[in-house]
Backbone as JSON Lines, residues from 0, in Angstrom:
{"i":0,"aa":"X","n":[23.89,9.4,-25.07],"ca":[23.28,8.7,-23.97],"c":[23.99,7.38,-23.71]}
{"i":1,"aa":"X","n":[25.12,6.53,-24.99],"ca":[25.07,5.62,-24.61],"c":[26.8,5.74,-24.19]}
{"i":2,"aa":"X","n":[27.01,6.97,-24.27],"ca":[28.74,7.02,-23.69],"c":[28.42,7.6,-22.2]}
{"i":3,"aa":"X","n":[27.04,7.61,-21.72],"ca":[27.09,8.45,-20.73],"c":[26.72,7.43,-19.65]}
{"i":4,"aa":"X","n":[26.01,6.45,-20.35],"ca":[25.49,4.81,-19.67],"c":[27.05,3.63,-19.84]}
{"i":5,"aa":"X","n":[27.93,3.95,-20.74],"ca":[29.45,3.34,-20.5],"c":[29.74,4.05,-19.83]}
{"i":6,"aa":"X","n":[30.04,4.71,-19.52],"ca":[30.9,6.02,-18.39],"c":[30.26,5.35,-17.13]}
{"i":7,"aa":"X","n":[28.59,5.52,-16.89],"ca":[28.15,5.14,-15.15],"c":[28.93,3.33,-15.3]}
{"i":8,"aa":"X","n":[28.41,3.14,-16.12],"ca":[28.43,1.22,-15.95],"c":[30.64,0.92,-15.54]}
{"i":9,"aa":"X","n":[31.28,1.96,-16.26],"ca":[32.55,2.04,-16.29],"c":[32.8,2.27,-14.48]}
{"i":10,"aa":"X","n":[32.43,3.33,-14.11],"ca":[32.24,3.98,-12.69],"c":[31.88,2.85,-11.87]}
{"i":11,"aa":"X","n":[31.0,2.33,-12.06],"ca":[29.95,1.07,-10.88],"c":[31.29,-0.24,-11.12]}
{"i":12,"aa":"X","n":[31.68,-0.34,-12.25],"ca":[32.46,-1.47,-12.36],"c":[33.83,-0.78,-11.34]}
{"i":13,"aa":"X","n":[34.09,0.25,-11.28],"ca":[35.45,0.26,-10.59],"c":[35.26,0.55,-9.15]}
{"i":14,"aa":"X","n":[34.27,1.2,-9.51],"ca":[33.76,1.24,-7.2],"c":[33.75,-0.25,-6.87]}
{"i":15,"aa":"X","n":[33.22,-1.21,-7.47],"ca":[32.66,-2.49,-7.26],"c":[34.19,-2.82,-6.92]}
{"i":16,"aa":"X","n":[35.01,-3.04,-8.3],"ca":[36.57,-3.29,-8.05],"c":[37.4,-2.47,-6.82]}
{"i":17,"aa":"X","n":[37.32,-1.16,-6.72],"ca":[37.79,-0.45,-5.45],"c":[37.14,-1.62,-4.12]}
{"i":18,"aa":"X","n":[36.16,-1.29,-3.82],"ca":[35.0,-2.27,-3.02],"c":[36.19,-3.35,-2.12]}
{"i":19,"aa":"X","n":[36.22,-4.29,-3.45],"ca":[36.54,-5.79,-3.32],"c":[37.95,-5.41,-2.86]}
{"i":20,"aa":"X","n":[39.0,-4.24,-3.48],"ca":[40.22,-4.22,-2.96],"c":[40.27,-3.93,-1.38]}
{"i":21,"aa":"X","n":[39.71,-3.16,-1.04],"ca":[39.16,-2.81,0.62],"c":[39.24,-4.04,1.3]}
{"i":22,"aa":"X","n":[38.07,-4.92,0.97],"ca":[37.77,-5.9,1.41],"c":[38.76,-7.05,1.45]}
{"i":23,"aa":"X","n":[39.5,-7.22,0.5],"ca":[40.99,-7.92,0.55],"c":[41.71,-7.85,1.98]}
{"i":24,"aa":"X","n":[41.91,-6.17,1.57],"ca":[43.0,-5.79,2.91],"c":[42.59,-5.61,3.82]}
{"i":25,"aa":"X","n":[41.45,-5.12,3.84],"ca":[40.72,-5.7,5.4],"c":[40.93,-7.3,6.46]}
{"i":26,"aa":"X","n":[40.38,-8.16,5.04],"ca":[40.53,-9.6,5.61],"c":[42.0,-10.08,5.9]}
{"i":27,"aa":"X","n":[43.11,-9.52,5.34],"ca":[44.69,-9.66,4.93],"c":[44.74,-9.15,6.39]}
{"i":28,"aa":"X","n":[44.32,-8.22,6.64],"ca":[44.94,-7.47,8.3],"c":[43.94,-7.98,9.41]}
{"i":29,"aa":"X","n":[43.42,-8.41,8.92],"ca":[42.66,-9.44,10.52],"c":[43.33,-10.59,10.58]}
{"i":30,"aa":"X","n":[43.63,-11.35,9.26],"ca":[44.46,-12.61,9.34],"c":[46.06,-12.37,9.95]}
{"i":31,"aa":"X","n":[46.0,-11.11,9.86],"ca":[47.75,-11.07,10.32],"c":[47.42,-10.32,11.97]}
{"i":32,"aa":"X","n":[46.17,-10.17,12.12],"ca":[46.68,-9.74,13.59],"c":[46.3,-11.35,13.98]}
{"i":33,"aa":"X","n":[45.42,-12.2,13.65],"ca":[45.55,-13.25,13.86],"c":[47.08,-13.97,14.39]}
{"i":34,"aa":"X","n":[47.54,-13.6,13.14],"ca":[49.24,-14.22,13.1],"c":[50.01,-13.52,14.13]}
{"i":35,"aa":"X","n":[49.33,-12.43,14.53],"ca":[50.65,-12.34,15.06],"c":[50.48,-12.81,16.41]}
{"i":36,"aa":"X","n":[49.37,-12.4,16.71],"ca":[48.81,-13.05,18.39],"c":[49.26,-14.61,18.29]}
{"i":37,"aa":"X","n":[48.85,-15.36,17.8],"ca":[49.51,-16.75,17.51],"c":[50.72,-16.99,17.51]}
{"i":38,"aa":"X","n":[51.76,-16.1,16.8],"ca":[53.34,-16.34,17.2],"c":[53.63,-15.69,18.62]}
{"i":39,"aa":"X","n":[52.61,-14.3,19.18],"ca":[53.03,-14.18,20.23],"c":[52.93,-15.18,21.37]}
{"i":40,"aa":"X","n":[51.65,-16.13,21.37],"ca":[51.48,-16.97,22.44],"c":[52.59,-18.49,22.14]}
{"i":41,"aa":"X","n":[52.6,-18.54,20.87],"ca":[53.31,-19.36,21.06],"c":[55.18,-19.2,21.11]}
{"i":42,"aa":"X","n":[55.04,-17.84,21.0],"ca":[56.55,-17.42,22.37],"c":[56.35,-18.02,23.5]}
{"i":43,"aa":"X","n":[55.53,-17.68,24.23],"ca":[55.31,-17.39,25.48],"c":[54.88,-18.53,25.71]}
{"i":44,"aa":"X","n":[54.62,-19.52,25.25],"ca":[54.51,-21.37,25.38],"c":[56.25,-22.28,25.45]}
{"i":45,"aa":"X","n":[56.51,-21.15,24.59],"ca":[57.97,-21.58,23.94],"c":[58.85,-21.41,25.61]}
{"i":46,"aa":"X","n":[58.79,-20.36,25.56],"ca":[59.35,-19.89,26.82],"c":[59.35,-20.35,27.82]}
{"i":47,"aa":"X","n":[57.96,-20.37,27.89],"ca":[57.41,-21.12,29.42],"c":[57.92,-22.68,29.4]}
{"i":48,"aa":"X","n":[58.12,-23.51,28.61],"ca":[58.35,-24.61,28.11],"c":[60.02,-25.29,28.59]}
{"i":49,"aa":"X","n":[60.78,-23.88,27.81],"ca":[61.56,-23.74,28.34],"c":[62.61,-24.17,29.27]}
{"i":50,"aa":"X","n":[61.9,-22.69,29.92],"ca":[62.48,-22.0,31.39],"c":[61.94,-23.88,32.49]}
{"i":51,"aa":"X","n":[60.57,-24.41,32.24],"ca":[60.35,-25.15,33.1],"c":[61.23,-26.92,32.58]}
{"i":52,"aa":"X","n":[61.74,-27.33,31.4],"ca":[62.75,-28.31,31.23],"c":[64.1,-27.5,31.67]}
{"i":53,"aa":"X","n":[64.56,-26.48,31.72],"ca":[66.24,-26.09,32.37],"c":[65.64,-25.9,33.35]}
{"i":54,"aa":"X","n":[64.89,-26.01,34.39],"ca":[64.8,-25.94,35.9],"c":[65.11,-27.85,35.85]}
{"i":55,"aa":"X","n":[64.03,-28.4,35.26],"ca":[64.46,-29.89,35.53],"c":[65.51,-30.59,35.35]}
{"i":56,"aa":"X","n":[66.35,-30.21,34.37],"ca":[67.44,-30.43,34.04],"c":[67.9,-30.44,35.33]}
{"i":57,"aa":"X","n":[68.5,-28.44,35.2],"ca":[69.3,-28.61,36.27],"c":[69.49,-29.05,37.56]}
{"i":58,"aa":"X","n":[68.14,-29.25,37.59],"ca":[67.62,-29.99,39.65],"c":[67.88,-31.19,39.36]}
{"i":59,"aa":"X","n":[67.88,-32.03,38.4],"ca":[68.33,-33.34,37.91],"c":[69.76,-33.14,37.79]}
{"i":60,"aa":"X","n":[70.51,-32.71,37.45],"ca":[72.51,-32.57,37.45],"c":[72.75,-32.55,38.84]}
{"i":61,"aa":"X","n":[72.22,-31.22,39.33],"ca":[72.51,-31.0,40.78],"c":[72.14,-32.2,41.65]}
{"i":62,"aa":"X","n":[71.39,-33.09,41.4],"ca":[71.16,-34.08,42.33],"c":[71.74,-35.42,42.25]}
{"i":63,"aa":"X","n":[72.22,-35.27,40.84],"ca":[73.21,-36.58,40.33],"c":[74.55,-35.81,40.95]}
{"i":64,"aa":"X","n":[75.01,-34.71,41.1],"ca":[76.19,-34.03,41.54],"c":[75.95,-34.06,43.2]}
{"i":65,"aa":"X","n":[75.03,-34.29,43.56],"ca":[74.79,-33.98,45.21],"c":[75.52,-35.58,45.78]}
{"i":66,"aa":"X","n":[75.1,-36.7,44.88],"ca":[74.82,-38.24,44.94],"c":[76.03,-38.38,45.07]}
{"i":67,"aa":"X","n":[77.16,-38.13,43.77],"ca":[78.24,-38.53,43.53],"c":[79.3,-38.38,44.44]}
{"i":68,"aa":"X","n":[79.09,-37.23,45.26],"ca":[79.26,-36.72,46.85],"c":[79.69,-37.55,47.69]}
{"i":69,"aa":"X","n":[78.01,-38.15,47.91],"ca":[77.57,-38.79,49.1],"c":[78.38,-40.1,49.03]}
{"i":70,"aa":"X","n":[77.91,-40.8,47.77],"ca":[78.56,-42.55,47.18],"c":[80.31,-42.56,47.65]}
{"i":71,"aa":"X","n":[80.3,-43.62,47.66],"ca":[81.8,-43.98,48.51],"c":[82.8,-44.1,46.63]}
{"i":72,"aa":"X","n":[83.8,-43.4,46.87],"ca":[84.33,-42.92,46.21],"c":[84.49,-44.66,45.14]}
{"i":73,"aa":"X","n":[85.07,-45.76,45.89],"ca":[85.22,-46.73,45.15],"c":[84.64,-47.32,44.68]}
{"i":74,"aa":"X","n":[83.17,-47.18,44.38],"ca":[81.9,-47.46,43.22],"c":[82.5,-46.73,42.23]}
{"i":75,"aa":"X","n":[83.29,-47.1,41.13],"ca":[83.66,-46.45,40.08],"c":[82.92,-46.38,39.3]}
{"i":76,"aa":"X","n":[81.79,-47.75,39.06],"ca":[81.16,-48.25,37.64],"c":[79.97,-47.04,38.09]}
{"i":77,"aa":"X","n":[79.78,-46.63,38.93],"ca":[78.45,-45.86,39.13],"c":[79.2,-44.22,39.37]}
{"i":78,"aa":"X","n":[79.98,-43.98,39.9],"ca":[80.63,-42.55,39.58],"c":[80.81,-42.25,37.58]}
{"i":79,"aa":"X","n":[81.07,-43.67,36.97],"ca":[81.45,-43.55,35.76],"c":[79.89,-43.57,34.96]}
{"i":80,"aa":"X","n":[78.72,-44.09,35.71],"ca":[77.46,-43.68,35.24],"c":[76.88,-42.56,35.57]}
{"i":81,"aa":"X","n":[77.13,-41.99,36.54],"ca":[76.32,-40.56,37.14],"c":[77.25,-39.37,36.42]}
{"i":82,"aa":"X","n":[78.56,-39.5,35.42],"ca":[79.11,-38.45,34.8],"c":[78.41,-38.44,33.01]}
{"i":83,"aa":"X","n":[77.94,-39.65,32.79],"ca":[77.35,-40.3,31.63],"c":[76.36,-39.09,31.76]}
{"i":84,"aa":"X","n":[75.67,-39.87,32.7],"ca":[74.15,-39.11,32.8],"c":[74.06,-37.14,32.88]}
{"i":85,"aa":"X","n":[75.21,-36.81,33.48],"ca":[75.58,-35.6,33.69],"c":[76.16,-35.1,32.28]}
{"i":86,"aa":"X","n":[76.79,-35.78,31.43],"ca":[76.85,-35.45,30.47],"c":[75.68,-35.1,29.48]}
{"i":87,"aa":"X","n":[74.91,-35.85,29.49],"ca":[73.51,-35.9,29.06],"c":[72.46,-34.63,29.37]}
{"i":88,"aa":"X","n":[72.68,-34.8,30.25],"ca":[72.05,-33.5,30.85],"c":[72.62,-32.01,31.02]}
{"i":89,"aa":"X","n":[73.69,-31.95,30.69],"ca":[74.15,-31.14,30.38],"c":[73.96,-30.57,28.46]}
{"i":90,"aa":"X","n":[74.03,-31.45,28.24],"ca":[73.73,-31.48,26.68],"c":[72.42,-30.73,25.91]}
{"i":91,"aa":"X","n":[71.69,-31.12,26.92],"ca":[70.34,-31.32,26.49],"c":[70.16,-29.86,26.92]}
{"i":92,"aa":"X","n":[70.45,-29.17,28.29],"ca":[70.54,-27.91,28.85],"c":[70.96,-27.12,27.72]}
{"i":93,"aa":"X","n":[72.23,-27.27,26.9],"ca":[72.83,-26.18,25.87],"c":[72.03,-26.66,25.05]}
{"i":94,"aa":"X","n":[71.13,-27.53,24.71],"ca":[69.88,-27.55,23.28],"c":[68.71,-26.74,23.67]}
{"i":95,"aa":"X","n":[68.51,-26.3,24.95],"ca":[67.35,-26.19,25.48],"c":[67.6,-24.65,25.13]}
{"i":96,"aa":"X","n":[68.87,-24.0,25.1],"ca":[69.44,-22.62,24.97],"c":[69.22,-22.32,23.57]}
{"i":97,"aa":"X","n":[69.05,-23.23,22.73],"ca":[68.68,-22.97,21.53],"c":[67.1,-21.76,21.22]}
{"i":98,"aa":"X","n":[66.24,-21.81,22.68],"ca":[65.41,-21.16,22.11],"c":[65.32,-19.7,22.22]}
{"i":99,"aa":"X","n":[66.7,-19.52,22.47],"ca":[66.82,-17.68,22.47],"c":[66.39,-17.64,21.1]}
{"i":100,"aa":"X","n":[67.4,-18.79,20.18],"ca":[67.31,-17.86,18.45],"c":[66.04,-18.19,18.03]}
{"i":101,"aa":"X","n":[64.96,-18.75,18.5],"ca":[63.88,-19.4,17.87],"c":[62.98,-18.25,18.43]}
{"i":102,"aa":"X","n":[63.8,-17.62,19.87],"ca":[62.5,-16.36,19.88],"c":[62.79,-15.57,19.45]}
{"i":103,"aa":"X","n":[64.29,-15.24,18.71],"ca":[64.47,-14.17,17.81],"c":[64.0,-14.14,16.24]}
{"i":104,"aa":"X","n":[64.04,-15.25,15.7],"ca":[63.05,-15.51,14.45],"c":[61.66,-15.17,15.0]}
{"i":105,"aa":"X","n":[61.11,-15.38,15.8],"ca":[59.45,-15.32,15.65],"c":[59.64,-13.8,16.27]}
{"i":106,"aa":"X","n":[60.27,-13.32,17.1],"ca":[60.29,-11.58,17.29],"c":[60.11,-10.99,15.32]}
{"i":107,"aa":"X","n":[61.34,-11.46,14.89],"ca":[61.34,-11.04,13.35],"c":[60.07,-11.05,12.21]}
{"i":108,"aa":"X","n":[59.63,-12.47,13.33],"ca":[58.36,-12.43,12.38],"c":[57.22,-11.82,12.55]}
{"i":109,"aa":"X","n":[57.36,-11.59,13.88],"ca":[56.01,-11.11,14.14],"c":[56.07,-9.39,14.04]}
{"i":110,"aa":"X","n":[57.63,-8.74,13.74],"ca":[58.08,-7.5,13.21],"c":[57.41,-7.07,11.73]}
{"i":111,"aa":"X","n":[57.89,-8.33,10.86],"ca":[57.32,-8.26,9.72],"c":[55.8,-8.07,9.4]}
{"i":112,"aa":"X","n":[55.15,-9.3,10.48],"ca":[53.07,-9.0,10.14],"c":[53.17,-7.63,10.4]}
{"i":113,"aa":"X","n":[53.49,-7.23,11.58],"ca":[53.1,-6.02,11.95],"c":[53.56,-4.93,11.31]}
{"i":114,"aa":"X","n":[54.81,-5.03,10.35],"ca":[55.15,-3.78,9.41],"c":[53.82,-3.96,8.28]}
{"i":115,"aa":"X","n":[53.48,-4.96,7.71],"ca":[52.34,-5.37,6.72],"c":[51.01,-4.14,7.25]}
{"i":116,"aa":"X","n":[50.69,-5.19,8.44],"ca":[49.69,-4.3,9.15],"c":[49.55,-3.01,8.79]}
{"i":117,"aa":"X","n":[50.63,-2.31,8.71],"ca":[50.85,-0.76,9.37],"c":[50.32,-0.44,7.79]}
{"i":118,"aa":"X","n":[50.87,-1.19,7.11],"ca":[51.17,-0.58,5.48],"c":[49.42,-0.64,5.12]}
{"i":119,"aa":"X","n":[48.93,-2.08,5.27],"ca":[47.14,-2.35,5.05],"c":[46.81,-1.26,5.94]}
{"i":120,"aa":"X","n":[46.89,-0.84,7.24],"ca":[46.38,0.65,7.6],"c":[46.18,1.36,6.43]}
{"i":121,"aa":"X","n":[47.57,1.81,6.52],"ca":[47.59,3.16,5.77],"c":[47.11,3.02,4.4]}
{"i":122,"aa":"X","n":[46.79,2.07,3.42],"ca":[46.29,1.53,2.04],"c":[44.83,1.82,2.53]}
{"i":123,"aa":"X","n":[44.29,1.28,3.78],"ca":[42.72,1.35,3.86],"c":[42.54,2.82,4.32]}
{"i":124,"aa":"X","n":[43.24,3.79,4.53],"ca":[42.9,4.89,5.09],"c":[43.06,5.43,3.47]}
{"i":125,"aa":"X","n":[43.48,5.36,2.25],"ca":[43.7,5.65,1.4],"c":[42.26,5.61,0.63]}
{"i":126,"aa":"X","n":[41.3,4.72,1.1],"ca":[40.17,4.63,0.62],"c":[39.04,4.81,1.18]}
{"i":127,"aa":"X","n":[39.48,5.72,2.88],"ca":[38.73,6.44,3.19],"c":[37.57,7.93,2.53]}
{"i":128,"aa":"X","n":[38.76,8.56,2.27],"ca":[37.99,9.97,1.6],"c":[37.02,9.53,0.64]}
{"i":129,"aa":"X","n":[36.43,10.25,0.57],"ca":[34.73,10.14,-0.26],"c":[35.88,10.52,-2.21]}
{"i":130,"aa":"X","n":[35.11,9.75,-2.67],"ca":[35.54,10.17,-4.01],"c":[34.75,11.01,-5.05]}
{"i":131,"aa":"X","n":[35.54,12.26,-4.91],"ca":[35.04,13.42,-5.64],"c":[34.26,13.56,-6.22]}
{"i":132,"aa":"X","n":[34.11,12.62,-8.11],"ca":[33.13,12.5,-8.78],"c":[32.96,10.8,-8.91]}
{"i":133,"aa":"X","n":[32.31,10.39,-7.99],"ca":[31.8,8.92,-7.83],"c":[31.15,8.5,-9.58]}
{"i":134,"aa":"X","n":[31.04,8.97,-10.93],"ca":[30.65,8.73,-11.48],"c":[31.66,8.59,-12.85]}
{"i":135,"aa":"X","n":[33.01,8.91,-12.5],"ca":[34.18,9.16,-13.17],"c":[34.72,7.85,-12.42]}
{"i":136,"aa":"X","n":[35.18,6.62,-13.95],"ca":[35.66,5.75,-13.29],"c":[37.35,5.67,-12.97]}
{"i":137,"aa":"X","n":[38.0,6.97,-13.64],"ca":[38.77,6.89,-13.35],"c":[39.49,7.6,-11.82]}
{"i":138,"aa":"X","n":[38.29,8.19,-11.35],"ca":[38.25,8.47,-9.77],"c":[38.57,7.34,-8.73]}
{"i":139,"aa":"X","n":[37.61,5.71,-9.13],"ca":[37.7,4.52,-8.78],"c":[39.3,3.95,-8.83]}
{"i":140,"aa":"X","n":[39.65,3.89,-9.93],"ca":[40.87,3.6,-10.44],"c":[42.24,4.05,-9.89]}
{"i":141,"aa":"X","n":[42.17,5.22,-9.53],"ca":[43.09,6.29,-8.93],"c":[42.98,5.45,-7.42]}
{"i":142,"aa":"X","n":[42.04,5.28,-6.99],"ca":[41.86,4.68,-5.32],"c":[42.79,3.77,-5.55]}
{"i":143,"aa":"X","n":[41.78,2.51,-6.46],"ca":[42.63,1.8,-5.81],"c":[44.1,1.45,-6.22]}
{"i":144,"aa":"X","n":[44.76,2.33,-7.54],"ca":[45.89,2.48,-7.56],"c":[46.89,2.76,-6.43]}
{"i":145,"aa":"X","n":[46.34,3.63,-5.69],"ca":[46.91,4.34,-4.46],"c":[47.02,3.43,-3.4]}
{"i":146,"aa":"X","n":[46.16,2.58,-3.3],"ca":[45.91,1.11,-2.12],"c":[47.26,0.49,-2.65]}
{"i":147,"aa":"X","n":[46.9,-0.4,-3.72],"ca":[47.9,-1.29,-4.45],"c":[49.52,-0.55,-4.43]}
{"i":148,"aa":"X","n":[49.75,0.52,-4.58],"ca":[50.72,0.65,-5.17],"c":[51.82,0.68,-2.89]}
{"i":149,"aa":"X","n":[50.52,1.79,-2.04],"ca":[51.01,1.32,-0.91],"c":[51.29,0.0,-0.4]}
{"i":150,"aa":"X","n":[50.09,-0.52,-0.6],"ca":[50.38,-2.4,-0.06],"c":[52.18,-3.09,-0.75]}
{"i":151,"aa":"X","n":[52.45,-2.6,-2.31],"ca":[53.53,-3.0,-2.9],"c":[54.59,-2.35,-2.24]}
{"i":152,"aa":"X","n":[54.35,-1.13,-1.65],"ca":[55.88,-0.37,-1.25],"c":[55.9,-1.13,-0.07]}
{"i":153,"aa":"X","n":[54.73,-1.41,0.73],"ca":[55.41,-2.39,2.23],"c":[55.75,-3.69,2.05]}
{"i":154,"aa":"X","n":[55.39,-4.4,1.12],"ca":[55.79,-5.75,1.12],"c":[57.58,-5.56,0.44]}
{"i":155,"aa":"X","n":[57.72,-4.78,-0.59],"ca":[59.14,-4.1,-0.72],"c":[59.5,-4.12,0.4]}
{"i":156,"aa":"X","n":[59.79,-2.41,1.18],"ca":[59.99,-2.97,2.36],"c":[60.07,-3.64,3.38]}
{"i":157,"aa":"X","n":[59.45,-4.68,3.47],"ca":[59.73,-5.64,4.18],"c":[60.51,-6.6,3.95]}
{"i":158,"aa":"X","n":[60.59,-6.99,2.72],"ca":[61.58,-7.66,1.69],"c":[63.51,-7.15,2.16]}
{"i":159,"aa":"X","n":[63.4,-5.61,1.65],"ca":[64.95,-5.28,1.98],"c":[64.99,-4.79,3.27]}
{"i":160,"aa":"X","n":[64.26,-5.04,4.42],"ca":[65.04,-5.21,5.86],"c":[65.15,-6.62,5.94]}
{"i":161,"aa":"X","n":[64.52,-7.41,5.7],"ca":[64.49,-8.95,5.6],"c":[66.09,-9.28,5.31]}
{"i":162,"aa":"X","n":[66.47,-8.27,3.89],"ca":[67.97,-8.45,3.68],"c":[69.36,-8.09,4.33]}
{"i":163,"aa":"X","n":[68.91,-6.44,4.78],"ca":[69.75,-5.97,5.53],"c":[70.01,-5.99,6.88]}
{"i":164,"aa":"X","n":[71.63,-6.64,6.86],"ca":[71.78,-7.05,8.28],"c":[72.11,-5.84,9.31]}
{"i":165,"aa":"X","n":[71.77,-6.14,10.67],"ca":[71.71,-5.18,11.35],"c":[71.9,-5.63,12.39]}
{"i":166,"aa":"X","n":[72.41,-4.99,13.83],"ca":[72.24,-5.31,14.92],"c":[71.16,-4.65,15.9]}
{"i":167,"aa":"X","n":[70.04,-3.65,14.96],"ca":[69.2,-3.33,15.97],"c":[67.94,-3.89,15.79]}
{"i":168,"aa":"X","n":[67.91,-4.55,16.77],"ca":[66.61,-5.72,17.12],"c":[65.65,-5.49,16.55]}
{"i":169,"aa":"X","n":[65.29,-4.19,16.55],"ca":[63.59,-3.54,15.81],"c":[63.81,-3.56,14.42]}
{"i":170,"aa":"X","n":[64.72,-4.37,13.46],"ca":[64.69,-4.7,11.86],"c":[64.41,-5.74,11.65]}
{"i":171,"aa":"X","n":[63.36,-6.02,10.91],"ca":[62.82,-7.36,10.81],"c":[63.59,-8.28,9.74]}
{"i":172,"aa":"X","n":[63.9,-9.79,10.5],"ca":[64.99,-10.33,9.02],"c":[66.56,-10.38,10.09]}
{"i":173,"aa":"X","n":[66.91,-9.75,10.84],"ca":[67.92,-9.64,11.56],"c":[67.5,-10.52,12.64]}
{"i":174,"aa":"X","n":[68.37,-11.64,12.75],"ca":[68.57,-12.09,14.0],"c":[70.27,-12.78,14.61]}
{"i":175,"aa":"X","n":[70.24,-12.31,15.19],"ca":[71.73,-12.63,15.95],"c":[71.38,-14.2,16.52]}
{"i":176,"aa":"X","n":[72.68,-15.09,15.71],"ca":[72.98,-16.34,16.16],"c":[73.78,-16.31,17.39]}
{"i":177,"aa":"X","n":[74.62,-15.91,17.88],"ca":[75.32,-15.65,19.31],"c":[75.77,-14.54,19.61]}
């Protein structure tokens, strides 16, 4: 009677432990769709941000270039300030180009939550099926071996695309500097 009351109490302790692993990766994959919606908008801030300083820029060059035109050629000290300023602004235009690679890191990153994601899917679908003999704790055990050991093969994977370089965009970890 009392290996049969260790055996249930063994069982309740690992459903309880199965339980809590669920509940992990549950909260792990809401926080990452969190993340990823968050790097997506703040693309799309990034972007917008952007696209609207290289419009000003350039309507600012073009109008110091429209000026320099107009001005009587022998104002030197001010032809020699409106190329200053054009320099400047030009400058600032090729920094502003910088945010292709900054949306290619957060593409990468937001490749990566979402490979995670896929993997916490498939770990929580792992602890779907009803377990056979709910009173066998090593039924419990087997679950959430099967969770854990998926969750470890995706964070692996995600790890060696992280490493391997590539030129096709959909590998997370790859991003092309020019």
């Amino acid at each position: 009677m009392s290996r049969d009351r260790n055996a249930s109490q063994g069982a309740q302790d690992a459903a309880q432990a199965a339980d809590l692993l669920v509940t992990v990766a549950t909260t792990l994959n809401e926080r990452l769709a969190l993340t990823a919606g968050e790097l997506g908008r703040s693309q799309d801030l990034l972007r917008e941000a952007s696209e609207e300083l290289m419009t000003a820029f350039r309507g600012a060059a073009d109008r110091i270039v429209a000026a320099q035109k107009v001005a009587p050629t022998s104002d030197i000290e001010r032809s020699d300030e409106y190329g200053k300023v054009l320099n400047h602004l030009y400058q600032a235009v090729e920094h502003l180009q910088s945010h292709d690679l900054v949306n290619q890191l957060i593409d990468a990153q937001k490749l990566r939550v979402n490979k995670m994601r896929e993997k916490l899917v498939e770990a929580l679908s792992l602890a779907r099926p009803p377990v056979v003999n709910p009173g066998q704790p090593e039924m419990w055990i087997e679950r959430s071996r099967q969770m854990l050991d998926c969750i470890v093969a995706g964070i692996s994977e995600i790890d060696e695309e992280a490493r391997v370089p590539g030129s096709d965009r959909k590998r997370a970890g790859s991003v092309d500097l020019f």
